[in-house]
Every structure is written in structure tokens, then in C-alpha cells.
Kinemage of the C-alpha trace (Angstrom):
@kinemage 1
@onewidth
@group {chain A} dominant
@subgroup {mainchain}
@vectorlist {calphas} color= white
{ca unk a 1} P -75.492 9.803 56.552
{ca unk a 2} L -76.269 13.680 55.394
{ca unk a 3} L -80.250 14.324 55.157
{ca unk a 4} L -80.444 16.904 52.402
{ca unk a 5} L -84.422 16.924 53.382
{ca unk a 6} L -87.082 14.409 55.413
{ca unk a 7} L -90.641 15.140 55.253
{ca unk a 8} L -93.775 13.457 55.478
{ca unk a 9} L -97.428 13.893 53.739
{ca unk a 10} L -100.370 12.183 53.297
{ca unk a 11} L -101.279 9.428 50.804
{ca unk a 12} L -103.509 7.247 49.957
{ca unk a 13} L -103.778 3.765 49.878
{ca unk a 14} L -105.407 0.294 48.189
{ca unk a 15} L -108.531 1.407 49.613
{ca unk a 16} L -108.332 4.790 49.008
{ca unk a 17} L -107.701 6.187 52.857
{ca unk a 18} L -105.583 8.498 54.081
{ca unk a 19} L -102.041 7.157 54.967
{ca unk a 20} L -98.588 8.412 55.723
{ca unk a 21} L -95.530 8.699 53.618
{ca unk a 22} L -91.933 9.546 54.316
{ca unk a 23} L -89.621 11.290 51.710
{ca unk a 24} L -86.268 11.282 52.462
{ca unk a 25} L -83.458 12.715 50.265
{ca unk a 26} L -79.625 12.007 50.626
{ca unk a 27} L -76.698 12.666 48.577
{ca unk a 28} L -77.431 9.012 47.372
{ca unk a 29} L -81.013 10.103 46.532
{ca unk a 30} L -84.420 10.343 47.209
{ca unk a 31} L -85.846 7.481 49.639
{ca unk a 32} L -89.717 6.482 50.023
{ca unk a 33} L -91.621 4.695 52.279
{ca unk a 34} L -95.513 4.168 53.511
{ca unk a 35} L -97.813 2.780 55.917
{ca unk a 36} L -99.998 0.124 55.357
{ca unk a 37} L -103.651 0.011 57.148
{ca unk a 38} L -105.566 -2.721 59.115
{ca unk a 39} L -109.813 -2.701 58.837
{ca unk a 40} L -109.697 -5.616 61.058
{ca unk a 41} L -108.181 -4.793 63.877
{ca unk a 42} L -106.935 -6.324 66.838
{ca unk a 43} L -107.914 -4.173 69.727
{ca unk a 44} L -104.492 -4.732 71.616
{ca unk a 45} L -102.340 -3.110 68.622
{ca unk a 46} L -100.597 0.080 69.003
{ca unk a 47} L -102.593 2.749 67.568
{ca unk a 48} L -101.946 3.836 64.049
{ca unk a 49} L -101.831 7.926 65.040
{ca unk a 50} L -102.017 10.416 67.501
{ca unk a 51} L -105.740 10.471 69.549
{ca unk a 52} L -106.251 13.604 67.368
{ca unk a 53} L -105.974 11.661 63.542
{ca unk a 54} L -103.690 11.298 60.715
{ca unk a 55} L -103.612 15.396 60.382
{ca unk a 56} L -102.256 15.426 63.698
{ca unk a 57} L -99.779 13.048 63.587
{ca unk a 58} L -98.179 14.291 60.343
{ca unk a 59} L -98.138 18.108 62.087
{ca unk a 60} L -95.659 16.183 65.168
{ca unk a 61} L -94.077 14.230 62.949
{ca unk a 62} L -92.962 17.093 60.629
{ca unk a 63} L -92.025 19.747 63.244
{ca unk a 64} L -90.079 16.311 65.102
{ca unk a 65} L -88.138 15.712 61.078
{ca unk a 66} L -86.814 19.381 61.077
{ca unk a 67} L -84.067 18.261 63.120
{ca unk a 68} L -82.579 16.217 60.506
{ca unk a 69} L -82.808 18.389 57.800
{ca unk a 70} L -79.309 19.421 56.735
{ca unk a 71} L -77.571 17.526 58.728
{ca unk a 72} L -75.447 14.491 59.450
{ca unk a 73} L -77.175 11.353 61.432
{ca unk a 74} L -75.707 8.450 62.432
{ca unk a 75} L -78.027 5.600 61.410
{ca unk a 76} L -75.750 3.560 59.553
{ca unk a 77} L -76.960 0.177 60.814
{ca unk a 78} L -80.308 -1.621 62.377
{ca unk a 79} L -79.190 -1.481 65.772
{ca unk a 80} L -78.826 2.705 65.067
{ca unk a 81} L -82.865 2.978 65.528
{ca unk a 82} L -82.113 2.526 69.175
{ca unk a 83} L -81.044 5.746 68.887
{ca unk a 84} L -84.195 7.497 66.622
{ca unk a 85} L -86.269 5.198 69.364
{ca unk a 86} L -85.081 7.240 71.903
{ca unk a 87} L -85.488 10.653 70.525
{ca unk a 88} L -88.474 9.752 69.323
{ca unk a 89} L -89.895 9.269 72.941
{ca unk a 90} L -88.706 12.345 74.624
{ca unk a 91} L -90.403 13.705 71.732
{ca unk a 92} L -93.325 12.261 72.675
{ca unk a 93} L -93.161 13.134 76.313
{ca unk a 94} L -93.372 16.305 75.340
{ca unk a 95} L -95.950 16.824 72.263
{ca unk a 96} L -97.878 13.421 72.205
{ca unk a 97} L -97.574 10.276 70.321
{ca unk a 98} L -97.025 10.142 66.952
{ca unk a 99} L -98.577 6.722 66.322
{ca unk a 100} L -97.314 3.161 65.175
{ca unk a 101} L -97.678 4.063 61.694
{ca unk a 102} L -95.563 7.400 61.247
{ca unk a 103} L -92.584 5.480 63.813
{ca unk a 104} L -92.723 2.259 61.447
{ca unk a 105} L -92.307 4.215 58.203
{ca unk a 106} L -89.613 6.811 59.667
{ca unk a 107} L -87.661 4.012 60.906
{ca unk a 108} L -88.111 2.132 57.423
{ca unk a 109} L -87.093 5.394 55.353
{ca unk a 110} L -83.993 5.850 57.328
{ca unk a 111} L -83.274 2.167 56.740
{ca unk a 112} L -83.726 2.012 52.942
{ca unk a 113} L -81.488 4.896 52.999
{ca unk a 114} L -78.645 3.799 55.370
{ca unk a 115} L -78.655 0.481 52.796
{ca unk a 116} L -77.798 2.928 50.204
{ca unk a 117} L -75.242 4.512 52.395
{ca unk a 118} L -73.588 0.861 52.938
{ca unk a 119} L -74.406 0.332 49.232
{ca unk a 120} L -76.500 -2.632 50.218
{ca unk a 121} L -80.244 -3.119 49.962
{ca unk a 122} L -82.550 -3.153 52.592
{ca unk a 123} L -82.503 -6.980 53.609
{ca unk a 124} L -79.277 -7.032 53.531
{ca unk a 125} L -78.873 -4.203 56.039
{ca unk a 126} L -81.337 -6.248 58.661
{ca unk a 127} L -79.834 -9.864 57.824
{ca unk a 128} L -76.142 -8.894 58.614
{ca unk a 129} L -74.015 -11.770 58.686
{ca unk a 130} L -77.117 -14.171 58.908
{ca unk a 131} L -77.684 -16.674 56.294
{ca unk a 132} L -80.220 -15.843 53.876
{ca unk a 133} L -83.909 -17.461 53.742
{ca unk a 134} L -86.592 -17.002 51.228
{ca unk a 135} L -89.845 -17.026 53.117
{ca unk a 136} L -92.989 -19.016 50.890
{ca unk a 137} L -96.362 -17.222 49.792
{ca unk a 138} L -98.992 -17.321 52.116
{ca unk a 139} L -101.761 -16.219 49.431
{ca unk a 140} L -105.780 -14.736 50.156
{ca unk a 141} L -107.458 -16.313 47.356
{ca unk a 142} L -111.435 -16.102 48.212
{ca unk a 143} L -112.418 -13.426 50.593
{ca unk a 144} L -115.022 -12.839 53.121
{ca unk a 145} L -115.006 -10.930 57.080
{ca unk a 146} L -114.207 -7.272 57.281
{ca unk a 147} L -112.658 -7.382 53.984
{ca unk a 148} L -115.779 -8.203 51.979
{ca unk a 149} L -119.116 -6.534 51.300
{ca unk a 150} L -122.108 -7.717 51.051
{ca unk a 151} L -123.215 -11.473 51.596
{ca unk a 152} L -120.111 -13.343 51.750
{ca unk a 153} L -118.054 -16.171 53.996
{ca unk a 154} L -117.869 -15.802 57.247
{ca unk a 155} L -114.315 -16.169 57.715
{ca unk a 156} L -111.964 -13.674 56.152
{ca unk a 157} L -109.463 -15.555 54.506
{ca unk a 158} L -109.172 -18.743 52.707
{ca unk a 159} L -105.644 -19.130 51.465
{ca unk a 160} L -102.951 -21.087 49.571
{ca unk a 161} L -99.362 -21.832 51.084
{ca unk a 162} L -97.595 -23.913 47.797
{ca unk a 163} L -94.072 -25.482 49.425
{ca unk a 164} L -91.604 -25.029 46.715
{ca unk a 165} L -87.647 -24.692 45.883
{ca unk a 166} L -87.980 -21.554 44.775
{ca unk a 167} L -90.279 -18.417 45.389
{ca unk a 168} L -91.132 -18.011 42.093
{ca unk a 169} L -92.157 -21.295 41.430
{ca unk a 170} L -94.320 -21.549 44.184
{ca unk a 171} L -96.064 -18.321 43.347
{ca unk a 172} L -96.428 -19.079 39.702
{ca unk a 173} L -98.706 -22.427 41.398
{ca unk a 174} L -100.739 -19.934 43.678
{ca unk a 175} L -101.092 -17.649 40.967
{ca unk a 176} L -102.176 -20.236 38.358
{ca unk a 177} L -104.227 -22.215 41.060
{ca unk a 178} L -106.176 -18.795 42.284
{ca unk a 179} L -107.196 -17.837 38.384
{ca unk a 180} L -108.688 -21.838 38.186
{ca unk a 181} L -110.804 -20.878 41.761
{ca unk a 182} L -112.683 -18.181 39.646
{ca unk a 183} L -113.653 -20.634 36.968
{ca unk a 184} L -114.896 -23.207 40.266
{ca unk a 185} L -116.436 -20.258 41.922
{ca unk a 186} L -118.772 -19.055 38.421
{ca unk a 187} L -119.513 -22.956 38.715
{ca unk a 188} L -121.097 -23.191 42.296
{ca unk a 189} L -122.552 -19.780 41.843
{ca unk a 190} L -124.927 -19.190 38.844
{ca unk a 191} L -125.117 -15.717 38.503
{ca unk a 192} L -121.941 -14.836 40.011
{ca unk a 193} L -120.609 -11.391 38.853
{ca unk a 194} L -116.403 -11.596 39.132
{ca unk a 195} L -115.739 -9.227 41.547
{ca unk a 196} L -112.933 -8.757 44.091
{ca unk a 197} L -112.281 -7.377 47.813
{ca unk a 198} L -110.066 -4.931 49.518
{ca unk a 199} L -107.404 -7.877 49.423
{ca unk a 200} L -108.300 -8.221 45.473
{ca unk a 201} L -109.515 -11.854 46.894
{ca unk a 202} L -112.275 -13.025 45.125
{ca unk a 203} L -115.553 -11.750 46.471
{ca unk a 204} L -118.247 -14.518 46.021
{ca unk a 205} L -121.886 -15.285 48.511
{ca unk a 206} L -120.730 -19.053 48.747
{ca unk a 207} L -120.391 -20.266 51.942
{ca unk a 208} L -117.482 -20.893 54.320
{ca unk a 209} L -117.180 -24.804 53.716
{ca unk a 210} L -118.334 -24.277 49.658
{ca unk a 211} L -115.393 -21.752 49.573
{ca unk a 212} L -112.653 -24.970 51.125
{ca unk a 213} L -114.511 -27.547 48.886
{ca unk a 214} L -113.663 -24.765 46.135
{ca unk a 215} L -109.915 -24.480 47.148
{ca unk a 216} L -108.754 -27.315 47.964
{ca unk a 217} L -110.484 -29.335 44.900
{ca unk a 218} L -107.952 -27.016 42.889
{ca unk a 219} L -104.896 -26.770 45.727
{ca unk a 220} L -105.117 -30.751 45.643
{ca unk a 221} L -104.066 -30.556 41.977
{ca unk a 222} L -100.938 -28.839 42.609
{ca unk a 223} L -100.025 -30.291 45.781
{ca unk a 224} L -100.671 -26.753 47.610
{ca unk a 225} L -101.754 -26.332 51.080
{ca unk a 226} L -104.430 -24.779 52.253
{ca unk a 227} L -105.471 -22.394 55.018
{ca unk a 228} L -108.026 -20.572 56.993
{ca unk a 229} L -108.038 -16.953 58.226
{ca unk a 230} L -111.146 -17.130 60.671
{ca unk a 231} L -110.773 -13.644 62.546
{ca unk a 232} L -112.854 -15.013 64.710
{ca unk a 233} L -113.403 -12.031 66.613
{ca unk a 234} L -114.993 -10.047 63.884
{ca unk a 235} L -118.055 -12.615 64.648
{ca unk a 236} L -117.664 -13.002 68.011
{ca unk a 237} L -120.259 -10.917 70.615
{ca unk a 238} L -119.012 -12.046 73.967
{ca unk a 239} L -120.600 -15.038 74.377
{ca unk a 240} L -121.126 -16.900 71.603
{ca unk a 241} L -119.993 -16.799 67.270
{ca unk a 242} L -122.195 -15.823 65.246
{ca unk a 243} L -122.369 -16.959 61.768
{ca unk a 244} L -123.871 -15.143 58.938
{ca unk a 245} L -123.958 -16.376 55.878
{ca unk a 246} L -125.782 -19.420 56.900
{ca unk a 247} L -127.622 -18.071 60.118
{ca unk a 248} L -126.105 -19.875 62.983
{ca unk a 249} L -125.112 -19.245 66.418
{ca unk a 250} L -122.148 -21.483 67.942
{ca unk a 251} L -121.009 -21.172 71.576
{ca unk a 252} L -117.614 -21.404 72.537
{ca unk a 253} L -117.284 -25.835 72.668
{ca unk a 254} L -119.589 -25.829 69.820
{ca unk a 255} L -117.720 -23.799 67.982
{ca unk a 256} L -114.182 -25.542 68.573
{ca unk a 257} L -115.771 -29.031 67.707
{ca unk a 258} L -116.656 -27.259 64.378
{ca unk a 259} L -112.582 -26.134 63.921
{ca unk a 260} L -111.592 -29.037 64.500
{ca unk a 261} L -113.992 -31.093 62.228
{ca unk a 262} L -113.151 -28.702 59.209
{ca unk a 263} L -109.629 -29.571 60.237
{ca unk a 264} L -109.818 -33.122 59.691
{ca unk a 265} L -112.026 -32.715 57.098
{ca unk a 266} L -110.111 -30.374 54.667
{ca unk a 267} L -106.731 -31.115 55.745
{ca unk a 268} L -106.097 -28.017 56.686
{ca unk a 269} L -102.286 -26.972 57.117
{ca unk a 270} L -103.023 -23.164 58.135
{ca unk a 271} L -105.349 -21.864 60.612
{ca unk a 272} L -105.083 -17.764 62.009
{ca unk a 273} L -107.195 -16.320 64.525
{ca unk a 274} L -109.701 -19.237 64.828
{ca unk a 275} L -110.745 -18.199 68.540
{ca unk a 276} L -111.597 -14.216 70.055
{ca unk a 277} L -108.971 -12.374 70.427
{ca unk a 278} L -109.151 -13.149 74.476
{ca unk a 279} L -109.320 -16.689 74.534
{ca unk a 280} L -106.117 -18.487 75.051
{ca unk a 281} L -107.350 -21.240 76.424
{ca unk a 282} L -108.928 -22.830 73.438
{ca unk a 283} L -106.178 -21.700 71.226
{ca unk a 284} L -104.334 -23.925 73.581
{ca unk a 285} L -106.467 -26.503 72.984
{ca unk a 286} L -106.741 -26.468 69.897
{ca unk a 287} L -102.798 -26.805 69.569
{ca unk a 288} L -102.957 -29.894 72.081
{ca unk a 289} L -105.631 -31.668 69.541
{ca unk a 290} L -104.181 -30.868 66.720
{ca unk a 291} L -100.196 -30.027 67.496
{ca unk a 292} L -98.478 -31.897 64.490
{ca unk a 293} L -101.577 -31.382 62.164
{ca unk a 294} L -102.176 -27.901 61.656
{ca unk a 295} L -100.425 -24.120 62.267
{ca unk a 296} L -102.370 -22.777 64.836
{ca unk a 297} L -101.166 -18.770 64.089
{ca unk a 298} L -102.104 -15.607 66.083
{ca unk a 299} L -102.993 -12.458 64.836
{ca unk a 300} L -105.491 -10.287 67.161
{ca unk a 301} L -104.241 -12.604 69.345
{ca unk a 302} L -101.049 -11.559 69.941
{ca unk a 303} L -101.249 -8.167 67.646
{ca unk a 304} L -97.569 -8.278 67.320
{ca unk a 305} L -96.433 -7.322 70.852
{ca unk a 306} L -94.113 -9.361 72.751
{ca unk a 307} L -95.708 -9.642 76.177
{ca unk a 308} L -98.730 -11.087 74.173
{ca unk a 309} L -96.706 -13.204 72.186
{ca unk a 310} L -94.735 -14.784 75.967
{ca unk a 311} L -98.651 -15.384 77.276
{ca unk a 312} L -99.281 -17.714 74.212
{ca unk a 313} L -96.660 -19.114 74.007
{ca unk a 314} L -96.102 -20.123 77.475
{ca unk a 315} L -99.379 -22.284 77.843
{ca unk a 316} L -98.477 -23.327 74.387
{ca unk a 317} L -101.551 -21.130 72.592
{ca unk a 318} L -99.990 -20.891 69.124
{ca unk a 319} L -97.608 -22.637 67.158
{ca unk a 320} L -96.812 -19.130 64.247
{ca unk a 321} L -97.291 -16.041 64.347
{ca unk a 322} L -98.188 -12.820 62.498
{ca unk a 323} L -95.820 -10.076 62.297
{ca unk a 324} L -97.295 -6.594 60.932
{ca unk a 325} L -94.641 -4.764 61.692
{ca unk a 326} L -96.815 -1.573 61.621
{ca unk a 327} L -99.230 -2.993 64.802
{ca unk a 328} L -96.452 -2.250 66.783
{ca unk a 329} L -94.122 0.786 65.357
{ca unk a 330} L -90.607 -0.121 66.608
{ca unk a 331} L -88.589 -2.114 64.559
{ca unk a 332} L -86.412 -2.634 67.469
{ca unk a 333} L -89.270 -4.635 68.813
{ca unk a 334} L -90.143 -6.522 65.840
{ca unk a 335} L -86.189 -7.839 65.884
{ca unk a 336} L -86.849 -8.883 69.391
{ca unk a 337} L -90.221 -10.523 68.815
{ca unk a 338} L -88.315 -12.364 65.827
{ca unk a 339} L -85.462 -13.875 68.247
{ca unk a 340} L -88.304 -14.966 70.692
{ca unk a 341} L -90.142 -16.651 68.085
{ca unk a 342} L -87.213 -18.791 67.134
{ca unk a 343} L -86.104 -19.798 70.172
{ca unk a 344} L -89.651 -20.823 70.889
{ca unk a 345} L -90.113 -22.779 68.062
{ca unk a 346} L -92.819 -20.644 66.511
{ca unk a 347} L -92.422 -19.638 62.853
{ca unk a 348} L -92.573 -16.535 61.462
{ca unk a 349} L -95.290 -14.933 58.875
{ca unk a 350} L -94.707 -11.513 58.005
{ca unk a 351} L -98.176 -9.749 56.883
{ca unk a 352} L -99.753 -6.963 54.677
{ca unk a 353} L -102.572 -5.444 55.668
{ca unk a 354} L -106.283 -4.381 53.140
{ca unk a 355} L -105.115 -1.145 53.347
{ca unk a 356} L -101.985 -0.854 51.464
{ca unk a 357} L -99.143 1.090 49.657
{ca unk a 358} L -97.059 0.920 46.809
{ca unk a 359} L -94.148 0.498 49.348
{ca unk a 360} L -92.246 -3.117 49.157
{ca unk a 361} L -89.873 -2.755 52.170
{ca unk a 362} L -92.579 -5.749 53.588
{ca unk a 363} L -90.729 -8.155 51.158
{ca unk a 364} L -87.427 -6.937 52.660
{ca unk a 365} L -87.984 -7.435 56.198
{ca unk a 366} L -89.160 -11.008 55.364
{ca unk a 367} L -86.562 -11.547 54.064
{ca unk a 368} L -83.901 -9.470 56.428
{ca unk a 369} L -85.539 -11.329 59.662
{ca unk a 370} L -85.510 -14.750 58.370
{ca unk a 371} L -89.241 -15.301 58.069
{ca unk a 372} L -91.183 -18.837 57.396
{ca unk a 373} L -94.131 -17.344 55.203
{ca unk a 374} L -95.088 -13.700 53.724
{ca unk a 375} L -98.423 -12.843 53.755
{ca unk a 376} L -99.145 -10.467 50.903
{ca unk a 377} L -102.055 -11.307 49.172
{ca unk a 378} L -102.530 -13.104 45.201
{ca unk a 379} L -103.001 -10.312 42.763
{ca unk a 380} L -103.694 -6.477 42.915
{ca unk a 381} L -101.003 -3.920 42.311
{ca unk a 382} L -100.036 -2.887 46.149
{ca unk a 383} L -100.229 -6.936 46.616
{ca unk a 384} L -98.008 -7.774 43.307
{ca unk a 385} L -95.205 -5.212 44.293
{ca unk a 386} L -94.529 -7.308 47.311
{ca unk a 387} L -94.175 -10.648 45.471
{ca unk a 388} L -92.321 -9.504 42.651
{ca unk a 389} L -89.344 -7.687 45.260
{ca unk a 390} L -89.100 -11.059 46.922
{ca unk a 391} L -88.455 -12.696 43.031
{ca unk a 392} L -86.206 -10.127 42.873
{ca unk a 393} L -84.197 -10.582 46.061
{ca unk a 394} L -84.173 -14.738 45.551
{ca unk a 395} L -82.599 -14.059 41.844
{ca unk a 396} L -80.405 -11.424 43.150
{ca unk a 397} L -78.424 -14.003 44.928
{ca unk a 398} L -78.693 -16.700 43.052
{ca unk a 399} L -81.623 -19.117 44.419
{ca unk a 400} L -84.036 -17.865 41.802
């Protein structure tokens, strides 16, 4: 593959930060891709940039690219990035890290534009010889956490899975279903103003069981499923949770007798991050009460790095997992956090983040590693982009 030109620059994203983005030009054309950015963070991801910032990063990353310009690489496959991988860390040995974000994007770039070389598209490229699988919508419809200002839910998330044929059909139901919680939510709250969060979730002062009543009232219509993203470490202080939109302080037990009531009491199919970030061993609990019940998922948990993702699985912490394939940098990795998590039985969600990009190479890896859900969000242009590729890719070969 001939690289006419590779640079990167800063953007910004949904939330109007600074981000990085690769341009990459070929003799098959010009090639884009972008980083995505976390606010709640798991504190065992890979950082995003150098120590120094963004500014930094983009400096080593550009002075790193001039190698490639006018000249012929061989990345004409996945397993190729073994090869970036390893300049990339003598690199690094020598002038500092580059961060998680400018290695996932570089390594994305080259991809999109190696399909193009093979006259394939992206997924494609990753799937190989695999047999294709359309992953279903995992979809933030009311909002609270990190992602939300002001008085709002406790836990970040509260989302709609449908279970359909088809992609399309099952986001037309989540789509449909999150435009009837608005209408549910001006109900419960009187002088409600519509308003929406970083996730373009809708941003309301309810509380966290008033937000399920709210969901799955309308999810039970449909026959969708319903889930929970707790981040439970956003409101944990060491010791004990503490809850904040009614004022309430829940120790560890208290707090996992709580779970699993709203478990039972919802029927909830999805729960992420309902424990700290540290605490395994009532993850693991929670799987043994609840096993065939519920998808106990990790996110800070496991912050998409294998050796994290071995510890809960071996004392059987989580039955899914999150993939942000930007927590960790190497798509080499992500391939072999992927393999684990089938052999171990553990399926597969591939996640946005609130900070995001007009960039839909998300849908494509979904889709290229065989992935059980995609988390992208309901509505909001950065979100929408995401949904629409996946549409794209099912019609594309003929399961649309």
C-alpha cells in the first residue's frame, strides 16, 4: 500500500473536546479516522495521551507518521498491525508514549485503507473467512452519572436491548420505544424541560427506580429488554455507595441486596458495572445469584485489558463484557481479548464512549469481531452514524 501522505490534527468531538484525527491519503484516496473519549473512566484503562496532553501526543505522533509518507507499507491485512505495533514501541522507547487514543486511530486509518487496497470494507478485512454476525442495539435511553448535569439518576445508564431478526428492525423498536419514554418522562415530571445528555439520553431529575418503572412500562410493550448501567464507582467513596438523588448511603451487602431486588423486580436482562471497579467478589456473587437471570457485564471492571478480563472470569465475576477498543490502543489486543471471550463463554458488547466522533469504524469492528451487542447510544448525530453503518453492512449482504 503507497501512503501519498499520513498526518494527524486535532478535532473535536460530541462534547466539544479536543480529540485526535488521522488523515491518510492513498492512490485509492483519502482515509479518516478519530478517537472517541471516556468522562467516566475506569482508572485501570490505558491512558488516552502522552503525560504531557493531547498537544503532545499529536507532536510524537506526527514526527513518528513522517516515515510513511511517500512510501510503500505493507499493511495489507489485520495481522500486519503486528508489525506498526512494533515500530510503534521502539518509538516509544525512545520519545514517550503516544497514548491509547492516537495507536487506536492509526491502526484504524491504516485498516480502512488496506480494505480499500483489498477492495473490501473494513469488516470484511477483520472477519476474514469468519461467518458474518450482526451484533443487536444496546441503546442509552434516560441518562444520569457522569454523563448528566444537574439533579439526575444515580446510575448512568438505563437502556433498551430489543432481540430482533434484523438490525434494523430492532432499532426502529428502540428508536420508537425511546421517543414514547419522553412522553412518560413529561408525565412523572411536571415541569420537565426536554433536555438531553452528553449521550443525547434523556436528561430528567426522576429517580433511579421512577426512571425503570418509566422504561420498562414502554419496553414491555414491544417485548424489549431492559438494562442498567450503574457505574457504580462514580458513587462509590471506599467504603460505602452513596446515593444522590434520594440521599442515601448503602454499604457494600446493603447495597447488593438492593441489585438484586431491582433485579427481580424489573426483570432486568442487562446489568454493567453494578459493583466498584475493585470488587470482584460481589460481581461474583452476584453472577452465582443471578447466573441464568441477568448479564452481569464489566466495564471499569475489566477496562478492556486482558489480564483483567482472565481475573473475572476465572472466579466467574462477569458473564459480558465491554470492549472500547480505544481503553486499550492495540487492536492486536482487542482480537485477542475477543478469542478469550468466546472461548469463555462471555459475550461480546462493543461500546462508544460520551465523547465522540463522526467516525463509524465502531460499527465495523462489531461487526468484523463477531460481537453479541453494540453499544452506541439512541439518537444524536456521532450516535446515529454508528447505527446507520451497521444497517448498512446487514443490507450489504443481504440480511437486511
Amino acid at each position: 500500500m503507497f501512503i501519498k501522505e499520513i498526518r494527524g490534527e486535532i478535532i473535536l468531538d460530541s462534547r466539544k473536546e479536543r480529540t485526535i484525527q488521522i488523515k491518510v491519503k492513498t492512490l485509492k484516496g483519502i482515509f479518516i479516522s478519530s478517537a472517541p473519549s471516556g468522562k467516566s473512566k475506569g482508572k485501570h484503562e490505558s491512558k488516552d495521551y502522552n503525560e504531557h496532553g493531547i498537544e503532545f501526543s499529536l507532536r510524537l505522533l506526527n514526527e513518528f507518521l513522517l516515515r510513511f509518507n511517500n512510501k510503500n507499507i505493507h499493511i495489507n491485512q489485520f495481522e500486519d498491525l503486528n508489525k506498526l505495533e512494533e515500530e510503534i514501541k521502539k518509538y516509544e522507547a525512545d520519545f514517550g508514549k503516544l497514548g491509547a487514543n492516537v495507536t487506536y486511530v492509526l491502526e484504524v486509518v491504516l485498516l480502512k485503507a488496506a480494505a480499500s487496497e483489498n477492495d473490501k470494507e473494513l469488516w470484511d478485512l477483520i472477519l476474514g473467512e469468519k461467518k458474518i454476525k450482526i451484533p443487536m442495539p444496546v441503546g442509552n435511553c434516560i441518562g444520569g452519572g457522569m454523563h448528566t448535569q444537574g439533579k439526575k439518576p444515580d446510575f448512568q445508564e438505563f437502556l433498551l436491548i430489543p432481540q430482533e431478526k434484523t438490525f434494523s428492525r430492532a432499532f426502529t423498536k428502540m428508536f420508537r420505544a425511546y421517543e414514547q419514554v419522553k412522553y412518560e418522562i413529561k408525565k412523572q415530571e411536571k415541569k420537565w424541560i426536554v433536555s438531553k445528555n452528553d449521550e443525547s439520553a434523556w436528561h430528567t431529575s426522576l429517580s433511579n427506580e421512577q426512571c425503570l418503572e418509566i422504561i420498562k412500562k414502554i419496553a414491555d410493550k414491544d417485548n424489549i429488554r431492559i438494562g442498567i448501567d450503574m457505574a457504580a464507582s462514580t458513587f462509590f467513596n471506599g467504603k460505602d455507595y452513596l446515593y444522590k438523588n434520594k440521599e442515601m448511603i448503602r454499604d457494600r451487602e446493603s447495597h447488593l441486596e438492593y441489585i438484586n431486588m431491582l433485579i427481580d423486580k424489573f426483570k432486568l436482562f442487562y446489568l454493567e458495572d453494578p459493583m466498584n471497579q475493585e470488587d470482584f467478589l460481589n460481581f461474583s456473587r452476584l453472577v452465582s445469584f443471578k447466573n441464568s437471570q441477568v448479564l452481569i457485564v464489566g466495564d471499569d471492571l475489566t477496562a478492556t485489558h486482558l489480564e483483567r478480563i482472565k481475573k473475572a472470569a476465572g472466579i466467574k465475576a462477569i458473564t459480558g463484557i465491554i470492549i472500547k477498543p480505544n481503553q486499550n490502543g492495540s487492536l492486536i489486543q482487542v482480537k485477542q481479548i475477543v478469542e478469550y471471550c468466546k472461548s469463555n463463554h462471555l459475550k461480546i458488547i462493543f461500546s462508544h464512549r460520551s465523547g465522540e466522533t463522526r467516525d463509524n469504524a465502531l460499527a465495523d469492528l462489531a461487526v468484523g469481531f463477531q460481537a453479541d451487542f453494540i453499544k452506541t447510544g439512541i439518537y444524536g448525530r456521532e450516535r446515529l452514524i454508528k447505527l446507520k453503518r451497521i444497517i448498512e453492512i446487514e443490507k450489504s449482504v443481504g440480511l437486511g
